[in-house]
One Martini backbone bead per residue (centre of mass of N, CA, C, O) as a GRO file, in nm:
protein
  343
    1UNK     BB    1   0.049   0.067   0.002
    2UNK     BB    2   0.318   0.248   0.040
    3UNK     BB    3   0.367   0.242   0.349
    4UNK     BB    4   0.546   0.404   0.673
    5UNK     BB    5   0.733   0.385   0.946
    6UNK     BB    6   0.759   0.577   1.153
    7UNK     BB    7   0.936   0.785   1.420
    8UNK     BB    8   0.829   0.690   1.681
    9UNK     BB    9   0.655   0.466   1.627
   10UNK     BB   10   0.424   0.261   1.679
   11UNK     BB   11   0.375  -0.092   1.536
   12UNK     BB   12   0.102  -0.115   1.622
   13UNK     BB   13  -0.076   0.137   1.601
   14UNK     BB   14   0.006   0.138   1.292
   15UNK     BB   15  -0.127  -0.122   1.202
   16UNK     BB   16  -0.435  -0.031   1.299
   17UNK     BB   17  -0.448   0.225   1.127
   18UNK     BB   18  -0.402   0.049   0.845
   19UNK     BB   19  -0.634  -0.132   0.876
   20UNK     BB   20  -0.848   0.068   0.874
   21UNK     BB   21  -0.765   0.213   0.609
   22UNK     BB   22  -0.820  -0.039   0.427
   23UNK     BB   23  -1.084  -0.106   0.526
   24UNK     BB   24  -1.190   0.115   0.413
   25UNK     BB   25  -1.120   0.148   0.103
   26UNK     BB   26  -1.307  -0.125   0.062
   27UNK     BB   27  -1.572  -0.038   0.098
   28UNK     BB   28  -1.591   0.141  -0.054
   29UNK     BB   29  -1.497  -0.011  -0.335
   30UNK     BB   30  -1.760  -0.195  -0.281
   31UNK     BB   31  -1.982   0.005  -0.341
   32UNK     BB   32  -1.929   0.118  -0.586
   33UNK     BB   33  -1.872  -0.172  -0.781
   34UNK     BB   34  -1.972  -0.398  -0.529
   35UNK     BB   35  -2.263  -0.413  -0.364
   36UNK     BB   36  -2.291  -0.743  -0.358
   37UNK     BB   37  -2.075  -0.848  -0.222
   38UNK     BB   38  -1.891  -1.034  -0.028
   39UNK     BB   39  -1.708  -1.093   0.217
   40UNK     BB   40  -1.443  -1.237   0.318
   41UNK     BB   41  -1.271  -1.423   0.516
   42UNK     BB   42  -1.012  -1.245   0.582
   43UNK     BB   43  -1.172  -1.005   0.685
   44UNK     BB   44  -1.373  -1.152   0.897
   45UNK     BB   45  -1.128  -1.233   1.064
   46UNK     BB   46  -1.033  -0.946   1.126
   47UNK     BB   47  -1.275  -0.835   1.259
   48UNK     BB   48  -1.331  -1.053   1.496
   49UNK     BB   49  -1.005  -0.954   1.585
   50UNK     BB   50  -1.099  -0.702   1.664
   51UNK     BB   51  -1.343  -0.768   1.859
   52UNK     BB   52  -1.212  -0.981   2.100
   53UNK     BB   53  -1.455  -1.217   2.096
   54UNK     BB   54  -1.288  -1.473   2.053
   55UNK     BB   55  -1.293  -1.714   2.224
   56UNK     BB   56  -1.054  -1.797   2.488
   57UNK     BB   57  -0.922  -1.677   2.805
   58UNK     BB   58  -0.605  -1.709   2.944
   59UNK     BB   59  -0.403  -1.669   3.180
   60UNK     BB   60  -0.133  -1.684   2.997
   61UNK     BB   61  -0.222  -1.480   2.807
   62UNK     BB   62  -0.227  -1.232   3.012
   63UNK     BB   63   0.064  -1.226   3.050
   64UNK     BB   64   0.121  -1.228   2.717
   65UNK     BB   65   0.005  -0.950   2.696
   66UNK     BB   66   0.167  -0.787   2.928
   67UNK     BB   67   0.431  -0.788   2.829
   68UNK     BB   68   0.326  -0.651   2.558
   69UNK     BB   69   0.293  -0.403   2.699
   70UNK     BB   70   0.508  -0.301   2.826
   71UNK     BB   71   0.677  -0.222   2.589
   72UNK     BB   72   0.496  -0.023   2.475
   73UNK     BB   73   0.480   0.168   2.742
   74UNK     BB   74   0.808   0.232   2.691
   75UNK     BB   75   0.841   0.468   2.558
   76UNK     BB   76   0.998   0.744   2.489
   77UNK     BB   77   0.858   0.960   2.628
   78UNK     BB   78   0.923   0.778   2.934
   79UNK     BB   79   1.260   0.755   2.896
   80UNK     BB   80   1.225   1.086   2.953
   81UNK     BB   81   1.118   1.095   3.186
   82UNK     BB   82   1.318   0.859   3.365
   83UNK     BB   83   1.568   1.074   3.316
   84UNK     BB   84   1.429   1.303   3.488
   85UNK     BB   85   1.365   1.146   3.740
   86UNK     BB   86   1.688   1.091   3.831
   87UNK     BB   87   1.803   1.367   3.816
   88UNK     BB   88   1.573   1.441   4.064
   89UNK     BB   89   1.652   1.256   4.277
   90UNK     BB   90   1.978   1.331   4.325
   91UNK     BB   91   1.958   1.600   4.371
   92UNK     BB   92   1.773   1.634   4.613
   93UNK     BB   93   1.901   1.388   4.792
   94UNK     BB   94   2.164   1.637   4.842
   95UNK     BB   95   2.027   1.878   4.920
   96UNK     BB   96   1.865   1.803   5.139
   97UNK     BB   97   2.110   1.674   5.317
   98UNK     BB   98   2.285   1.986   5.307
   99UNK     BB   99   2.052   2.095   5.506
  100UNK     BB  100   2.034   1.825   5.699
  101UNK     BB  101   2.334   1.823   5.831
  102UNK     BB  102   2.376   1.664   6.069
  103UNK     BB  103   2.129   1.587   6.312
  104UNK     BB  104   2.091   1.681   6.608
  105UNK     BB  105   2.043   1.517   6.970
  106UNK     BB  106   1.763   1.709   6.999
  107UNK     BB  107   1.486   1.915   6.978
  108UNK     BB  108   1.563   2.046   6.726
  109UNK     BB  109   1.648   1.766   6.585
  110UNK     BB  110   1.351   1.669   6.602
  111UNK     BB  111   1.184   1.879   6.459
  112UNK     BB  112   1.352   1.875   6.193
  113UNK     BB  113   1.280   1.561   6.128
  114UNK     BB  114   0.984   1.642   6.081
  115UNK     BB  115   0.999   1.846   5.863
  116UNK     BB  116   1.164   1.644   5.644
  117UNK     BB  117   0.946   1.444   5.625
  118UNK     BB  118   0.716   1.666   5.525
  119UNK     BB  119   0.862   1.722   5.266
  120UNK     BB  120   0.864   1.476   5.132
  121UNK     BB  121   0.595   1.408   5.097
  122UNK     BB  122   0.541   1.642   4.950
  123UNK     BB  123   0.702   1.573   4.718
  124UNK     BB  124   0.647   1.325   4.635
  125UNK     BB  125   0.335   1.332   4.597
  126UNK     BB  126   0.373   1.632   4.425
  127UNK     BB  127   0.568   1.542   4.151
  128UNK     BB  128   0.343   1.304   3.980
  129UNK     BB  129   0.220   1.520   3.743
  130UNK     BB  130   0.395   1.470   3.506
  131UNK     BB  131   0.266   1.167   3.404
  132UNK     BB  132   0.015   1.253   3.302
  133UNK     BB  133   0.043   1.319   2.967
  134UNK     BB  134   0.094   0.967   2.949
  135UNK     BB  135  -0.160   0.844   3.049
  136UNK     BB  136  -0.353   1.015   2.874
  137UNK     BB  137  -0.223   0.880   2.614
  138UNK     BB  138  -0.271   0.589   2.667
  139UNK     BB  139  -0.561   0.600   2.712
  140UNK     BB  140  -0.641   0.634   2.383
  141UNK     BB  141  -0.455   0.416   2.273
  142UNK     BB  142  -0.629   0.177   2.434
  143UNK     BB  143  -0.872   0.238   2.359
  144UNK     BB  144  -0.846   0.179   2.041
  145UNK     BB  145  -0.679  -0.111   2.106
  146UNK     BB  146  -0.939  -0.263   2.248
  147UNK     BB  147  -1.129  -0.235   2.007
  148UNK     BB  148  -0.935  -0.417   1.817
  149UNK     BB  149  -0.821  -0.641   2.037
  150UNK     BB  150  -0.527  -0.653   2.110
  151UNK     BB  151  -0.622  -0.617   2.425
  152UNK     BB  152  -0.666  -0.581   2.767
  153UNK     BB  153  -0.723  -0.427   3.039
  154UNK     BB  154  -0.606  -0.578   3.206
  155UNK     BB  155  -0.331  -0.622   3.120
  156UNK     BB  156  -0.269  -0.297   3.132
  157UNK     BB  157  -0.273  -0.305   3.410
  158UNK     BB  158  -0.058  -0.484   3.470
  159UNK     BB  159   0.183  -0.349   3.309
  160UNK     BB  160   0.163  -0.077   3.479
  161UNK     BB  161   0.209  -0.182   3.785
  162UNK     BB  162   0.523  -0.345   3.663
  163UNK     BB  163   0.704  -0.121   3.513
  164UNK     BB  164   0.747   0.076   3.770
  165UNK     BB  165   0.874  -0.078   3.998
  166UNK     BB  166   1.159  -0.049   3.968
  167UNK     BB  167   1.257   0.221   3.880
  168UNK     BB  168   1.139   0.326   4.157
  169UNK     BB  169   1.347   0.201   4.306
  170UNK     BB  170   1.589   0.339   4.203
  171UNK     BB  171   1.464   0.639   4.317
  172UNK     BB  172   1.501   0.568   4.603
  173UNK     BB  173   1.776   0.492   4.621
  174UNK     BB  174   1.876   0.787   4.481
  175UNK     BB  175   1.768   0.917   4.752
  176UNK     BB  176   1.823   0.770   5.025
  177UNK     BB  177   2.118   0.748   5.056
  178UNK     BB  178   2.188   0.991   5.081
  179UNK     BB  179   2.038   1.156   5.268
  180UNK     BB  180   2.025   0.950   5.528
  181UNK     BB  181   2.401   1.039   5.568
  182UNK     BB  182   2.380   1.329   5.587
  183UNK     BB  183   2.176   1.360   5.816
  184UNK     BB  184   2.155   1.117   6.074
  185UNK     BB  185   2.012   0.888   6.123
  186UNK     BB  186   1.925   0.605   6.161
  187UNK     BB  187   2.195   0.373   6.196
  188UNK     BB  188   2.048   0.134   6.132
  189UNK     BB  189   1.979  -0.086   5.893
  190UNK     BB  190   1.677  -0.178   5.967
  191UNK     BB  191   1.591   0.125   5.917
  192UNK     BB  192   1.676   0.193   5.654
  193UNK     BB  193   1.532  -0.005   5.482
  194UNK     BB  194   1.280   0.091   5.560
  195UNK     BB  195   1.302   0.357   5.448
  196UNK     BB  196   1.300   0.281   5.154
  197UNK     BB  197   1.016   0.120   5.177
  198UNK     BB  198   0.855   0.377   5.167
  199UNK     BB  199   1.016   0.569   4.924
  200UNK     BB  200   0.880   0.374   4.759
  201UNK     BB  201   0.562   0.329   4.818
  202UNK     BB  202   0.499   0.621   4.778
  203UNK     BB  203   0.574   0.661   4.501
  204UNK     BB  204   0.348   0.441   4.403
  205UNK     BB  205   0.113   0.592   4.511
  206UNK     BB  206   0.145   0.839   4.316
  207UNK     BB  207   0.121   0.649   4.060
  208UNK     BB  208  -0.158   0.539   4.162
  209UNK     BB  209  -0.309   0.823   4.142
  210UNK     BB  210  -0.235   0.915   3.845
  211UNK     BB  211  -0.392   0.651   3.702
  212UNK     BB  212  -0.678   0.693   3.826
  213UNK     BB  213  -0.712   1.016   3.707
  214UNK     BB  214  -0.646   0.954   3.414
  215UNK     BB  215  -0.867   0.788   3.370
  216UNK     BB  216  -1.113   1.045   3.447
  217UNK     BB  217  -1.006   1.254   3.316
  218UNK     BB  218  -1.035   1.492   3.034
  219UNK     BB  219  -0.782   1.596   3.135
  220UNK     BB  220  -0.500   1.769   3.255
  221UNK     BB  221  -0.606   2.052   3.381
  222UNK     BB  222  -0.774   1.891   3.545
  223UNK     BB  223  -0.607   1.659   3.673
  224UNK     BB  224  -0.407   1.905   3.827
  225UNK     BB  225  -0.653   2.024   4.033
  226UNK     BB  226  -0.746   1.727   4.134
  227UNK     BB  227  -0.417   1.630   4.252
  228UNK     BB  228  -0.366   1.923   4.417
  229UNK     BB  229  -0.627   1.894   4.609
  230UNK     BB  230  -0.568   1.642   4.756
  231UNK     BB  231  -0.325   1.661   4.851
  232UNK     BB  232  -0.375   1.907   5.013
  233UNK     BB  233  -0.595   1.757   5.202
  234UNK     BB  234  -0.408   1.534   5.291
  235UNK     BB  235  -0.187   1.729   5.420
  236UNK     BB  236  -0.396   1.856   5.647
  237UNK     BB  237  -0.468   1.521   5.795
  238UNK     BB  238  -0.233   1.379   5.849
  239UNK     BB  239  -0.063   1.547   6.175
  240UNK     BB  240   0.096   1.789   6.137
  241UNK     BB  241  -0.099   2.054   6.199
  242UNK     BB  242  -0.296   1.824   6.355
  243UNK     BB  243  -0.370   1.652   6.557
  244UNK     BB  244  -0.618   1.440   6.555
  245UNK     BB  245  -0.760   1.574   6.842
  246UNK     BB  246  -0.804   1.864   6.645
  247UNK     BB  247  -0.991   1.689   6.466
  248UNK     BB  248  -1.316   1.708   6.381
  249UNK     BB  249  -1.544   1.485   6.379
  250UNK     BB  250  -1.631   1.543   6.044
  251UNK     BB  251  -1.294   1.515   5.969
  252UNK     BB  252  -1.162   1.217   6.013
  253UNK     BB  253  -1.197   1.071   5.772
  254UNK     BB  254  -0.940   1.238   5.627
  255UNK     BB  255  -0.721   1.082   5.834
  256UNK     BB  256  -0.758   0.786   5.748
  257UNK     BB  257  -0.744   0.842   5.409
  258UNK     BB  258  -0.459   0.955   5.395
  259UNK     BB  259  -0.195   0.943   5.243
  260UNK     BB  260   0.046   1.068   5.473
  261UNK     BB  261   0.001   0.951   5.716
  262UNK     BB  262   0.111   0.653   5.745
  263UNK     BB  263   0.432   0.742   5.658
  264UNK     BB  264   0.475   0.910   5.839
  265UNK     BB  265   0.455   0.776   6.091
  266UNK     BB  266   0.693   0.560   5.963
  267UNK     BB  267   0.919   0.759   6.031
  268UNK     BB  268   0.878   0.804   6.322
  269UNK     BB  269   0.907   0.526   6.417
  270UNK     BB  270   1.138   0.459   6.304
  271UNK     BB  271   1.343   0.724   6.413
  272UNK     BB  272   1.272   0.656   6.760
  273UNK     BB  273   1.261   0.360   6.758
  274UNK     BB  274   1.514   0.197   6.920
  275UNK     BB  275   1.725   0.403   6.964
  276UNK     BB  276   1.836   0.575   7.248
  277UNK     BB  277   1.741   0.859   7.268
  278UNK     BB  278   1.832   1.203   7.377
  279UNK     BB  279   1.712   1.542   7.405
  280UNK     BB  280   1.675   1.592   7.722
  281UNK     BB  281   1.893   1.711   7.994
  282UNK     BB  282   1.846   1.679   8.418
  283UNK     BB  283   2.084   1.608   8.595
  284UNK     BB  284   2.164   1.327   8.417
  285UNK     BB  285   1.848   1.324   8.333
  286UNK     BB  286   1.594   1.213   8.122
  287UNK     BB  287   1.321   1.403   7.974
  288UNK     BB  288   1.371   1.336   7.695
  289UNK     BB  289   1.270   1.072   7.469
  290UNK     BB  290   1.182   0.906   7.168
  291UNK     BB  291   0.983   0.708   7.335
  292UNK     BB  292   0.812   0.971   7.422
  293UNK     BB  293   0.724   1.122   7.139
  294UNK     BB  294   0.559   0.898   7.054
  295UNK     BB  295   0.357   0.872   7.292
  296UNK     BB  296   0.245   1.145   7.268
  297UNK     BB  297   0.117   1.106   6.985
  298UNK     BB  298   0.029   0.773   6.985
  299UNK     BB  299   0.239   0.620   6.912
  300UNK     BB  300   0.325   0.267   6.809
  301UNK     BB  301   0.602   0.014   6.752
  302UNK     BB  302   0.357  -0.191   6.622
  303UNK     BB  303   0.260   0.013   6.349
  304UNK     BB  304   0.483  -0.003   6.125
  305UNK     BB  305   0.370  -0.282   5.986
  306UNK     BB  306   0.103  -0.158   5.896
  307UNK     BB  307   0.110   0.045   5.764
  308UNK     BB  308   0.253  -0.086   5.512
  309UNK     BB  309  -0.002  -0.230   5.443
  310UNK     BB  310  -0.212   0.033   5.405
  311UNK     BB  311  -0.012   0.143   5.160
  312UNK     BB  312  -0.094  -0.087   4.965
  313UNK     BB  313  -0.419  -0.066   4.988
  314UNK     BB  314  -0.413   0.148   4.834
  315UNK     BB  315  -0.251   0.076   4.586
  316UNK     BB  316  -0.467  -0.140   4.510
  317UNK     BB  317  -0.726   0.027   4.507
  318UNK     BB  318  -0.622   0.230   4.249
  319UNK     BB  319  -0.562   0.014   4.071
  320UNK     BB  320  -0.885  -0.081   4.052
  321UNK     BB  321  -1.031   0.181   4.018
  322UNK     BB  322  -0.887   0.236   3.722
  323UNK     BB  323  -0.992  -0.037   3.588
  324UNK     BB  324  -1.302   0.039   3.627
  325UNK     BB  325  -1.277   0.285   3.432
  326UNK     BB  326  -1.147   0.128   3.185
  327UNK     BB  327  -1.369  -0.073   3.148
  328UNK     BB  328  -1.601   0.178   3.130
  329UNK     BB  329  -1.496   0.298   2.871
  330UNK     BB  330  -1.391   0.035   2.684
  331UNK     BB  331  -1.659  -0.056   2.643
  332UNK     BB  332  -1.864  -0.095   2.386
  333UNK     BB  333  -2.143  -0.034   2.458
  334UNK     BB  334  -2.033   0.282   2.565
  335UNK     BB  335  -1.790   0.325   2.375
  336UNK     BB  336  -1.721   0.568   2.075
  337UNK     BB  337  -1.405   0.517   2.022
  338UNK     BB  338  -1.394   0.332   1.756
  339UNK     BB  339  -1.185   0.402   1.495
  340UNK     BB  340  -1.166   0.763   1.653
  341UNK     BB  341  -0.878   0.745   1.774
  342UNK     BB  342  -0.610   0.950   1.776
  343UNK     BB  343  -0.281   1.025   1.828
   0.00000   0.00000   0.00000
């Protein structure tokens, strides 16, 4: 047909765009020239595979389309995307560990170190809305490529929650390793390891709020305004600014949805439980311990691996969310973009 595969185009997407173009210019010429031609075999065959309703789907398929549905995720746009977000992790990484180098074992390092906790999340957590206009770019693709039978939207739930796995693992360990030893945290290995496995975790809870929300909103714009009113919200419940006990009975569910508030609290179990820490001495005798500080906002040291749980069952909320939001965008019955949605 004379087509040529361009430069930095997917060759399903260009495959599939091809195959649309050519079948329509067959209907049309069978239209003009023989009206009562029927469908040829051949062509039967490639639009009940259009239609991706024939025959049985088993879980090898599953994971044989997730699989494929990786590598195509992994776009340009995309290595582009890991390329600027790895030198701004390791950047951060280090701004931050020299502003808050080597902090002093008293009330005031004590202070810092909460307040230092509060801006990583903050950080984490409003920095991932830069991958928004890739999520929405795949949603279109998606749209798209499952109406003409490609693969099915379960697959691409899937690939899409395991392809940023290790990624997200590689920037958290090249924000966590600087930042941690230089500012002088908990110096226990279990600690730190501890540490590392929060800072995947937030990464991975904001990556899968924006894949929720892109899922949902119609546009960047709205998406964008959606996004960062939520976790503003989320961090206003978190109990940095205001202890539980301070928030109106009226908005308490606000605290134990937040994003926020599960990683904060297991920042400081981690950072003050089992350290042997002591902020402040009277007269040769301990009057502020780590172990007091935990106390007194109500943290338990068995809380640690809880909030951990909580972490990830949001993660999977989210997921499930996005997956039932394209799930019924892209159903045939429902969804009106079969054949007319253009990358």
């Amino acid at each position: 047909m004379g087509m040529q595969l361009p430069i930095h185009v997917n060759a399903v997407e260009f495959a599939i765009e091809s195959i649309e173009t050519i079948q329509q210019q067959r209907r049309d010429l069978q239209k003009d020239m023989q009206p009562q031609v029927q469908t040829r075999p051949q062509q039967k065959k490639l639009e009940e595979v259009g239609e991706g309703r024939s025959g049985k789907f088993t879980l090898q398929q599953l994971f044989q389309q997730s699989k494929v549905v990786d590598e195509e995720i992994i776009s340009v746009e995309t290595k582009e995307l890991f390329a600027c977000r790895t030198i701004q992790m390791l950047i951060s990484g280090l701004v931050l560990g020299s502003i808050f180098y080597n902090l002093k074992d008293d009330l005031i390092g004590a202070e810092e170190r909460v307040g230092l906790f509060a801006f990583i999340l903050t950080f984490l957590l409003s920095c991932t809305t830069e991958a928004l206009p890739i999520f929405l770019q795949e949603r279109e693709i998606l749209m798209k490529e499952t109406s003409c039978g490609s693969y099915r939207v379960s697959s691409y739930a899937i690939a899409n929650g395991l392809v940023y796995l290790p990624f997200l693992l590689i920037l958290a360990i090249l924000f966590t390793v600087p930042l941690y030893w230089l500012v002088g945290l908990n110096p226990n290995f279990m600690a730190f390891t501890h540490f590392l496995l929060l800072i995947w975790l937030i990464l991975y809870t904001a990556n899968s709020v924006v894949v929720c929300f892109s899922a949902l909103v119609p546009n960047f714009i709205v998406g964008n305004s959606v996004i960062s009113g939520v976790m503003g919200s989320f961090f206003l419940f978190s109990g940095y600014f205001t202890s539980k006990h301070g928030i109106p009975n009226y908005w308490i569910f606000m605290h134990y949805i937040s994003l926020f508030k599960y990683p904060f609290e297991g920042f400081l179990i981690n950072e003050f439980s089992n350290s042997g820490k002591c902020f402040e001495y009277m007269f040769g005798k301990c009057m502020v311990s780590a172990h007091d500080l935990l106390r007194e906002e109500g943290y338990r040291e068995d809380d640690k691996w809880r909030n951990v749980v909580i972490m990830v069952c949001f993660i999977l909320l989210y997921r499930f969310i996005s997956y039932v939001i394209l799930r019924f965008r892209c159903c045939p019955g429902i969804s009106s973009f079969k054949g007319s949605v253009v990358r």
